[in-house]
Every structure is written in C-alpha cells, then in structure tokens.
C-alpha positions in Angstrom: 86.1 0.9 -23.9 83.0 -0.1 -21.7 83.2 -3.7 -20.1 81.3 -6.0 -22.2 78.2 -7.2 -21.0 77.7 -11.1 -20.4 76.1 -12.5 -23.7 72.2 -12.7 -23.7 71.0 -16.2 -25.1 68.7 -13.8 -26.9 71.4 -12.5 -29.1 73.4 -15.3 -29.5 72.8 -16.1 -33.2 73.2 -12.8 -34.6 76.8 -12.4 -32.1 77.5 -16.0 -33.9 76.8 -14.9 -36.9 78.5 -11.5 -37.5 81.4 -12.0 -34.9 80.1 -9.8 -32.8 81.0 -9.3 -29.1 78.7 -7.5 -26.7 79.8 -4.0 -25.7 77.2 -2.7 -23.2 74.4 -3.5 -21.8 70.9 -4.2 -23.7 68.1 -2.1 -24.5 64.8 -3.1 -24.8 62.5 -0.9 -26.5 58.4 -1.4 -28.4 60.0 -2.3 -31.1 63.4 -4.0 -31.3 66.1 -5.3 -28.6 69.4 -3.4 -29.1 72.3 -4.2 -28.4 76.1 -1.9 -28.1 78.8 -4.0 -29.8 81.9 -4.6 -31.8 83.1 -5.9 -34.5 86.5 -5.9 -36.2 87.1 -3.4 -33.3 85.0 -1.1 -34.3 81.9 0.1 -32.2 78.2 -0.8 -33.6 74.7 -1.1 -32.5 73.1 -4.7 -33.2 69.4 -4.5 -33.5 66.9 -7.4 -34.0 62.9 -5.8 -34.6 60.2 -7.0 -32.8 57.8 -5.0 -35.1 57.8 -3.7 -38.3 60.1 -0.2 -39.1 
C-alpha cells in the first residue's frame, strides 16, 4: 500500500462524505482533479470535474 498523501482542503468534503482516505498523490488534469484512495479498504479513484464529461 502506497503512503497516503496529506489531505488536500480541496478534497475535503467529498473524503468527509464517502469516508474516504487519500491513497496517493493528486492529479490535476483539463478537466477534473483526481484523486487515488480507499474506502472500506478497497482501492478507488475519487474524481471531482472541472468541465463537463
């Protein structure tokens, strides 16, 4: 398992939310800020658009 990266304020709600806990380090892309997590122990991608899919 990858050392969890420290929580971005930016992510905060949707980590709050789900019970999620950061996994990785964040990726910015054009269109939506990702982010490796887990929940319930199992590995998953958060991912909050910037722009319509």
């Amino acid at each position: 398992m990858k050392t969890p990266a420290p929580a971005d304020s930016f992510f905060d709600p949707w980590l709050a939310r789900w019970r999620l806990t950061p996994d990785g380090t964040p990726i910015v892309t054009h269109a939506a800020h990702l982010l490796p997590v887990r929940w319930q122990g199992r590995a998953a991608m958060l991912k909050v658009a910037t722009e319509k899919d």
